[in-house]
C-alpha positions as CSV (number, residue, x, y, z in Angstrom):
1,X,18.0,17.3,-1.9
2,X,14.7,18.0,-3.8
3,X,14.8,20.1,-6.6
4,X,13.6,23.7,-6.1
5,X,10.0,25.4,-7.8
6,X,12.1,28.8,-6.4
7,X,11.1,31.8,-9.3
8,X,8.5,29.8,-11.2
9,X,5.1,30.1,-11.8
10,X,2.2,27.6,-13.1
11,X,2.7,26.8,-16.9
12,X,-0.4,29.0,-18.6
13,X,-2.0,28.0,-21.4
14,X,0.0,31.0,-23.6
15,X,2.9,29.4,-22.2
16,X,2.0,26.3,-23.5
17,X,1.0,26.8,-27.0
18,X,4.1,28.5,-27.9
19,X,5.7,25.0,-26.9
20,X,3.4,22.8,-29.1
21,X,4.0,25.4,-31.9
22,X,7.4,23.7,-32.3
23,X,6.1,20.3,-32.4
24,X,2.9,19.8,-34.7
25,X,1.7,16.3,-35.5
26,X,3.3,16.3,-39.0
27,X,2.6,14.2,-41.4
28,X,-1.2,14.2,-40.1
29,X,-3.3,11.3,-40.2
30,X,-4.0,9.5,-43.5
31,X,-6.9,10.8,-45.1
32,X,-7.6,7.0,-44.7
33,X,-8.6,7.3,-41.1
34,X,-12.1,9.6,-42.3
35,X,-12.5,7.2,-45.3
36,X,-12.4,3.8,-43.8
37,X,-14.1,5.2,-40.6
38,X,-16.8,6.5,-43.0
39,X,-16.8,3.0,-45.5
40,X,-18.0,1.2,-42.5
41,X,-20.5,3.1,-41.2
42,X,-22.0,2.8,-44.4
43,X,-21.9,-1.2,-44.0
44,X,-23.2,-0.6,-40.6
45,X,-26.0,1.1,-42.3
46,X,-26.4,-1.6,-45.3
47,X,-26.8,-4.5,-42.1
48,X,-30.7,-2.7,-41.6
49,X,-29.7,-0.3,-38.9
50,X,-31.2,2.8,-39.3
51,X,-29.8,6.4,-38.7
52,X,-31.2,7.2,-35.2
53,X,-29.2,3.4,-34.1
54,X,-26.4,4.0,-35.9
55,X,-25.8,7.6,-33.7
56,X,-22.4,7.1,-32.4
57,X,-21.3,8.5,-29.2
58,X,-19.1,11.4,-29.3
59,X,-15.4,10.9,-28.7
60,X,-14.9,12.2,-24.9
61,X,-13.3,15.7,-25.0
62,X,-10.3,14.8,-22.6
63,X,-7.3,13.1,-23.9
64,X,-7.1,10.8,-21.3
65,X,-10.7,9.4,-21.2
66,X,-9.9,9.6,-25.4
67,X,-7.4,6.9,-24.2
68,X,-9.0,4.8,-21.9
69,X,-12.1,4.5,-24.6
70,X,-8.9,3.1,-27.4
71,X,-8.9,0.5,-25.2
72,X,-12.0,-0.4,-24.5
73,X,-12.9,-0.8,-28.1
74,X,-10.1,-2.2,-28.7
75,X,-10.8,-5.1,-26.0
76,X,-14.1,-5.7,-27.4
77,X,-12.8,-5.7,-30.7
78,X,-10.5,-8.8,-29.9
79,X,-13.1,-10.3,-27.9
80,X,-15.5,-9.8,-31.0
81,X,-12.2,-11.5,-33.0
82,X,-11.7,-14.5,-30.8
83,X,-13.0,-17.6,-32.1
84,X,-14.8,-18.5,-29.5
85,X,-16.5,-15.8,-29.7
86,X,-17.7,-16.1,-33.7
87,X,-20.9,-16.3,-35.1
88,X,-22.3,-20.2,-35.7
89,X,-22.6,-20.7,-39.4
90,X,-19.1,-19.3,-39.4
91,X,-17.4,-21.4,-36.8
92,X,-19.4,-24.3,-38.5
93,X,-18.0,-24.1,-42.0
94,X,-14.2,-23.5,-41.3
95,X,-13.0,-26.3,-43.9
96,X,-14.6,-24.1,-47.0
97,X,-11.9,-22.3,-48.6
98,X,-13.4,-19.0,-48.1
99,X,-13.8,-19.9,-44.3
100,X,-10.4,-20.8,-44.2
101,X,-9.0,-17.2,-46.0
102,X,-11.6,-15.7,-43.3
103,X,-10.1,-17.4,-40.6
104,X,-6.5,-15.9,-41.6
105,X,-7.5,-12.3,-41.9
106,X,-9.2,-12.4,-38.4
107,X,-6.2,-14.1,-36.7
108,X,-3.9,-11.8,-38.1
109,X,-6.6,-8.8,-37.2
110,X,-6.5,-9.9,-33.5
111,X,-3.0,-10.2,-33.4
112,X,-2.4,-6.5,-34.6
113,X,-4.8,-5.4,-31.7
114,X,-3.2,-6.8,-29.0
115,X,0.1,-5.1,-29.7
116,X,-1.5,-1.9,-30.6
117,X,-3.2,-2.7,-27.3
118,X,0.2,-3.3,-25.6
119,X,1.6,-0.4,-26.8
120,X,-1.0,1.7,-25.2
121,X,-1.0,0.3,-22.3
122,X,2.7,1.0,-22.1
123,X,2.3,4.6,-22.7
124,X,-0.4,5.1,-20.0
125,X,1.9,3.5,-17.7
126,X,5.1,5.0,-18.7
127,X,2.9,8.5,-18.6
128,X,1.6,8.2,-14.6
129,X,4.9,7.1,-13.2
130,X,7.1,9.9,-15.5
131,X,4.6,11.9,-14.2
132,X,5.3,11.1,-10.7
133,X,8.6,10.6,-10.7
134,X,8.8,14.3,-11.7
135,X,6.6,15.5,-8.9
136,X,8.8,13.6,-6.7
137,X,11.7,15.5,-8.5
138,X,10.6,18.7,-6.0
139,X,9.8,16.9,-2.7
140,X,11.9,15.9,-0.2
141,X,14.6,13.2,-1.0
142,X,14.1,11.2,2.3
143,X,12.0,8.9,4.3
144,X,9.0,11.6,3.3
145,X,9.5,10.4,-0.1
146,X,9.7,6.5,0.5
147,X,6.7,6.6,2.5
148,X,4.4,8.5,-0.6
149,X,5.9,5.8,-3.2
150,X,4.5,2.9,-0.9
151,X,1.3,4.7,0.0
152,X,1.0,5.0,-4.0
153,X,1.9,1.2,-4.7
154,X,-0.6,0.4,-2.0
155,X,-3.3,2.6,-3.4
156,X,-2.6,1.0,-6.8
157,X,-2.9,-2.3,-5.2
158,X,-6.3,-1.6,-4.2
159,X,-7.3,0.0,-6.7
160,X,-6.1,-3.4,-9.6
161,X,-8.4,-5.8,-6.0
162,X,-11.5,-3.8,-7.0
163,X,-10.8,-4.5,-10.8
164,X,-10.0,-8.5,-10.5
165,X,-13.2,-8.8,-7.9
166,X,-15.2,-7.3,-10.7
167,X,-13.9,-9.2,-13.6
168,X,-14.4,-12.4,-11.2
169,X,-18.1,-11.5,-10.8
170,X,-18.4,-11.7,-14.5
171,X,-18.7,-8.3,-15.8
172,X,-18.5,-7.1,-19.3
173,X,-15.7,-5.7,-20.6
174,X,-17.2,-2.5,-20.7
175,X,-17.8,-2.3,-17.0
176,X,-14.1,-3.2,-16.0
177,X,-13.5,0.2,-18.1
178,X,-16.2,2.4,-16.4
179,X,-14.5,1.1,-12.7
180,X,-10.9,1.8,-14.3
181,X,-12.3,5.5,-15.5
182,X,-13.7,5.7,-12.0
183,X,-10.8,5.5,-10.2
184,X,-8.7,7.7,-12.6
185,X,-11.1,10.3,-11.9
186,X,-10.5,9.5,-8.2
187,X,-6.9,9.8,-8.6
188,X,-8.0,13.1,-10.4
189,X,-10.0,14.8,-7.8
190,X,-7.8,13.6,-5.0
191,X,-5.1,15.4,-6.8
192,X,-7.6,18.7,-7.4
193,X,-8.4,19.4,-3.2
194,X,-4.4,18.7,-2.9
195,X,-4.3,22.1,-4.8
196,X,-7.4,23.8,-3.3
197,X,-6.3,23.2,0.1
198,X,-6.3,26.0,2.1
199,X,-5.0,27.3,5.4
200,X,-3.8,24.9,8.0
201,X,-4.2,21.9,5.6
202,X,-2.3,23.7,2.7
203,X,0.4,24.8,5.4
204,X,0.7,21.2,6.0
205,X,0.7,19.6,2.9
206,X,3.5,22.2,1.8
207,X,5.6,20.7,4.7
208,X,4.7,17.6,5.1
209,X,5.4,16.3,1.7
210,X,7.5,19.5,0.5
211,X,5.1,20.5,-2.2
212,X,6.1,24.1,-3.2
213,X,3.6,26.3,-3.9
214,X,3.9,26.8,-8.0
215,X,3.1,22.9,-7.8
216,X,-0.2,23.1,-5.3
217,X,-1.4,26.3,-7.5
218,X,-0.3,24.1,-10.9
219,X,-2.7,20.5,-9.7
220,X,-5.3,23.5,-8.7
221,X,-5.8,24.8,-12.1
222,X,-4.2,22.2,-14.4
223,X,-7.7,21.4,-15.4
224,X,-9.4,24.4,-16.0
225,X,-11.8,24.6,-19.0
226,X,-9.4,27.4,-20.3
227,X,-6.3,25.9,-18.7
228,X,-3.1,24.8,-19.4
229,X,-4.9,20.8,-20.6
230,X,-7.3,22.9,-23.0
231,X,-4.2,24.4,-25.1
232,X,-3.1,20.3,-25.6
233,X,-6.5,19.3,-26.5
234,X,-7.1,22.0,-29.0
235,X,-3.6,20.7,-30.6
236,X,-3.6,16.8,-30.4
237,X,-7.1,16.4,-29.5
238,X,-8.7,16.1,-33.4
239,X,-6.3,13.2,-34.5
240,X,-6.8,11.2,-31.9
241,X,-10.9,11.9,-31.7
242,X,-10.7,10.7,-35.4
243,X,-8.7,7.4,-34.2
244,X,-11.4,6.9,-31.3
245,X,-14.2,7.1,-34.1
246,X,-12.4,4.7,-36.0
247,X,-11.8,1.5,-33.4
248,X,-15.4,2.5,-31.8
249,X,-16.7,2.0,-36.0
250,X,-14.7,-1.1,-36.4
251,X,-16.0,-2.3,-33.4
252,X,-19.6,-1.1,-34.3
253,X,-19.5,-3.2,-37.4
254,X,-17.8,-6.2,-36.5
255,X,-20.6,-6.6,-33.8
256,X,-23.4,-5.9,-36.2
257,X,-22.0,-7.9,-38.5
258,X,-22.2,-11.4,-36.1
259,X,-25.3,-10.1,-34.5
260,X,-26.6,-10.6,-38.5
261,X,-24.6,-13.2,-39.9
262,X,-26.7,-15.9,-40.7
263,X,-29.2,-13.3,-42.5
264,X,-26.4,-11.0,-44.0
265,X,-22.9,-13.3,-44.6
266,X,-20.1,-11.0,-44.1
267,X,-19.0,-10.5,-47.7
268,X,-15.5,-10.6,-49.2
269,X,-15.2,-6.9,-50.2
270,X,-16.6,-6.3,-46.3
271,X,-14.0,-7.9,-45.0
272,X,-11.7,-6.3,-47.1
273,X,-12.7,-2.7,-45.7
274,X,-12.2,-4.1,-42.2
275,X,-8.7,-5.4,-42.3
276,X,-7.9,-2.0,-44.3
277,X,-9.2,-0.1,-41.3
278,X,-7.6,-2.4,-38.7
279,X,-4.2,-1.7,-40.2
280,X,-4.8,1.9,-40.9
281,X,-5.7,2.4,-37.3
282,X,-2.9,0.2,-35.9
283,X,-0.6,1.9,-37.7
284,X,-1.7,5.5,-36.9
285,X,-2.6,5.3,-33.8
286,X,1.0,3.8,-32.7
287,X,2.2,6.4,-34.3
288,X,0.0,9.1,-33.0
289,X,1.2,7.8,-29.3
290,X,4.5,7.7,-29.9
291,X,4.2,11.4,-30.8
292,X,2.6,12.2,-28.2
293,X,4.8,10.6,-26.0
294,X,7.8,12.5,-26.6
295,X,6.1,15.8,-26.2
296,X,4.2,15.0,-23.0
297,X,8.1,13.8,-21.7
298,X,9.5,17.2,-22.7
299,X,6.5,19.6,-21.9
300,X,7.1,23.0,-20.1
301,X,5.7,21.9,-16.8
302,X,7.4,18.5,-16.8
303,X,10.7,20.8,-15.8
304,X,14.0,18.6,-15.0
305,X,15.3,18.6,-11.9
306,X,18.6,20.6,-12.5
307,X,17.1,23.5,-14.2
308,X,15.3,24.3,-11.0
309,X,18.3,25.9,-8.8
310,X,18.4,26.1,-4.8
311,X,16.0,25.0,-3.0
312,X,12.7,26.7,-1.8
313,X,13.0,29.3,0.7
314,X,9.9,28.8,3.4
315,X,7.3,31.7,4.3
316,X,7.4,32.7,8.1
317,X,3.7,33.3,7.7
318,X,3.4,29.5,8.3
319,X,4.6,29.6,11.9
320,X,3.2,30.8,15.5
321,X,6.0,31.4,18.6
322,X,5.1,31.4,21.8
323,X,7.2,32.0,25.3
324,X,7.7,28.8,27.1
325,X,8.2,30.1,30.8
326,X,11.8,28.3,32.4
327,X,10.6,25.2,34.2
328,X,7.2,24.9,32.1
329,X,6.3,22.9,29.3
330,X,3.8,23.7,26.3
331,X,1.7,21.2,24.4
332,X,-0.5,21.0,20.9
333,X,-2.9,18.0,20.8
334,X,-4.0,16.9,17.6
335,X,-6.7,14.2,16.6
336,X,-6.4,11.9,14.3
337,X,-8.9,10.5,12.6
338,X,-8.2,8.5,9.6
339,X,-5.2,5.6,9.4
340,X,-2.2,6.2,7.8
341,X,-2.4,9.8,8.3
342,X,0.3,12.2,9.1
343,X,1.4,14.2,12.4
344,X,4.0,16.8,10.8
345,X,5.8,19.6,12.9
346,X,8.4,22.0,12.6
347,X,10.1,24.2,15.6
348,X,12.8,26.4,16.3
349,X,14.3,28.7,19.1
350,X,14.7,32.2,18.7
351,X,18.7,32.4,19.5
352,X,20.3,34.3,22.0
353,X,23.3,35.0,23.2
354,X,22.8,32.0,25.6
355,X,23.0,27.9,24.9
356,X,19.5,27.7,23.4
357,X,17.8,24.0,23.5
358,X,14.4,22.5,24.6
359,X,12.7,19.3,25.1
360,X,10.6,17.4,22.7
361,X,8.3,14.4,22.9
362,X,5.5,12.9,21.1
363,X,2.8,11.2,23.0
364,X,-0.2,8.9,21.3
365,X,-3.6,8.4,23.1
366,X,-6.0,5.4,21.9
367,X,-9.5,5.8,22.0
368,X,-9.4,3.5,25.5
369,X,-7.2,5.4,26.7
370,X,-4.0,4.0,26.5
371,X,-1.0,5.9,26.1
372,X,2.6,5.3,23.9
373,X,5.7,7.3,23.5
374,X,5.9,7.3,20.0
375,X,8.8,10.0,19.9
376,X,11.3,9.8,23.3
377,X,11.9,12.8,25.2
378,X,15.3,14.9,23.6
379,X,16.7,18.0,23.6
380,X,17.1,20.5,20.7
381,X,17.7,23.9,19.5
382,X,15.5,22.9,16.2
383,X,14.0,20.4,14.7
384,X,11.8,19.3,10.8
385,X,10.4,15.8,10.2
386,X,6.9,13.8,10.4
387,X,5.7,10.8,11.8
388,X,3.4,8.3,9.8
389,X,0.6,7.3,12.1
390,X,-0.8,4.1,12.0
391,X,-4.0,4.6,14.5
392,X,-6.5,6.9,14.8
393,X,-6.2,9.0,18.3
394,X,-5.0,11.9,19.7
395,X,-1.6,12.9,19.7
396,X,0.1,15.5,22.3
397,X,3.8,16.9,20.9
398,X,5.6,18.4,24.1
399,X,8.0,21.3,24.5
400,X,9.5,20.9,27.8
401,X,11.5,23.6,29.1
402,X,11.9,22.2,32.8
403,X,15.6,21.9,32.6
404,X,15.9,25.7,32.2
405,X,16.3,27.4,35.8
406,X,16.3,30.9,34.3
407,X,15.4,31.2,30.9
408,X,12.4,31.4,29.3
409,X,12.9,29.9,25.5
410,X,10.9,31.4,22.4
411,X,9.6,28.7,19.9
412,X,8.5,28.8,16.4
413,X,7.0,26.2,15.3
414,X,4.2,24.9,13.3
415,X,2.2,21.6,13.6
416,X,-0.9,19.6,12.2
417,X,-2.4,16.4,11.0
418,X,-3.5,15.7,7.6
419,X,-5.0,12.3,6.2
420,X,-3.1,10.2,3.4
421,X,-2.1,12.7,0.7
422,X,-3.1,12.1,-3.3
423,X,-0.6,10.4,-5.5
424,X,-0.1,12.3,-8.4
425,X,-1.7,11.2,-11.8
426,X,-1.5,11.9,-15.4
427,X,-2.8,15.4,-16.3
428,X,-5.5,15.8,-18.5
């Protein structure tokens, strides 16, 4: 049984902050961060670069985009570090001594990376799926269920083809991370019309896949500029802007540094300032995560499963009835026009004092015509489920009351078709 949303409302942004008052990012950030950040922007500046080149974009304002930039700097940054990748003279003259010390430092710098790097990668993924694992918490623990997990593993697949295509085709590292922002913001807007769907389609969804309505209204606003999201930038968001500015300086440099190596030698005091910074960074910014990863976990709108009670009560509102003569049938036809979409219904008889039951069937119609039984003729006094379609075409459900000499039968129901619904994503 899915947990219940029954007697809740969206998390506000009031509600949040009283939350994040208990959990403040204490100790802050080393004063280092600013300093080294600053120190090599300064060298940036002493390479020839003047003030209107050394403008450095803005850390984004959202926390996720924050993280998916940590990465990307952090990518180059290794790709910067890789020997392959160093400049000439340098590569050249390994056997000097200083060479040799140089060679160290910037092994030992790439190697500090790539488990920061691992570490964030973790949390992003750890994030989504706690994230949808909760969602999940409230829906429907059935087939309903099983079949949004594989239409989420399948979009995921997709999505990770369009990545390895374009990292086949060559491109930079920096367009693998616009593509991988792309889709997140996909994800994001899918997620966004999930919550602004109205009428037939929002009745649908809410049966279909069991969202209750706190959680349509919560992915509807979640975003807001003055949202829920704002209150959790306005608390985390400066550290980890700071840490942004950092890896994007440290990047910045390293690059300006090789692009002017054989005019400007990197210096051993330089060098100094950058392995400083790349363990200052490491070291926050694993810290910073892991912080944040506890309180994202145990944030108000993340709400366990057994807190939430019995489970939600439906709105009448959502159904029609209509009088099914005795020895008549009634049919809704639906077309559908996208794969993988759903046909959901959900009927009942208005009891009597008499044996109450009807027919049921499910017909599919290709576009040539053709015709399937997709559900068999049976007889019921109620009945909830779906039916994953796997063609486009038009679909007839029947209500067949021809058995009944007599008795005209009252039905309740409510039916429609939506296309595949949004897998939930990180909030941000």
């Amino acid at each position: 049984m899915a947990a219940s949303t029954e007697g809740l409302v969206p998390i506000t942004r009031a509600f949040l902050s009283s939350y994040y008052d208990k959990h403040p990012f204490t100790p802050p950030l080393s004063s280092d961060v600013s300093h080294l950040t600053s120190l090599l922007r300064t060298m940036a500046t002493d390479l020839g670069i003047d003030d209107e080149a050394l403008t450095f974009t803005q850390p984004p304002h959202k926390i996720d985009e924050n993280m998916w930039k940590n990465r990307e700097y952090i990518e180059e940054t290794i790709f910067l570090l890789q020997q392959s990748n160093w400049p000439d003279p340098l590569k050249q003259q390994q056997s000097t001594p200083d060479n040799i010390q140089f060679s160290i430092i910037l092994g030992k710098l790439k190697d500090k990376l790539h488990r920061t790097l691992t570490t964030l990668e973790s949390f992003q993924i750890k994030n989504a799926d706690h994230v949808f694992n909760t969602v999940m918490t409230y829906l429907p623990q059935d087939f309903r269920g099983t079949l949004l997990r594989q239409q989420r593993e399948r979009s995921e697949r997709n999505k990770q083809a369009e990545v390895d295509a374009l990292v086949y085709s060559g491109a930079s590292i920096r367009d693998r991370y616009a593509l991988l922002w792309k889709q997140q913001m996909d994800r994001r807007r899918q997620l966004a019309q999930l919550g602004s769907a109205t009428g037939v389609y929002k009745t649908l969804v809410k049966y279909l896949v069991g969202v209750p309505e706190v959680l349509l209204d919560f992915t509807r606003q979640i975003n807001d500029d003055d949202g829920p999201m704002e209150e959790q930038r306005h608390r985390y968001g400066p550290p980890l802007y700071n840490l942004t500015s950092m890896i994007l300086s440290v990047r910045f440099f390293l690059s300006l540094s090789w692009a002017r190596y054989e005019s400007k030698k990197l210096k051993g005091e330089q060098l100094a300032v950058l392995e400083q910074a790349v363990d200052v960074y490491t070291m926050e910014f694993e810290r910073f995560i892991t912080f944040l990863s506890g309180v994202f976990a145990n944030s108000p709108f993340f709400i366990p499963a057994d807190v939430a009670g019995a489970v939600e009560i439906r709105k009448n509102d959502d159904y029609k009835e209509i009088s099914v003569p005795a020895g008549k049938t009634f049919e809704v036809i639906l077309s559908v026009d996208s794969v993988n979409s759903y046909i959901a219904w959900d009927f009942s008889l208005v009891q009597g004092k008499i044996n109450m039951d009807i027919g049921f069937s499910l017909e599919f119609a290709s576009p040539t015509g053709e015709k399937i039984l997709m559900l068999p003729y049976r007889r019921y006094e109620s009945e909830q489920g779906n039916f994953c379609t796997l063609m486009a075409g038009s679909y007839k459900l029947i209500w067949d009351n021809t058995h009944s000499t007599f008795f005209r039968k009252v039905l309740r129901y409510k039916v429609d078709c939506i296309p595949p619904v949004a897998e939930p994503v990180p909030f941000d």
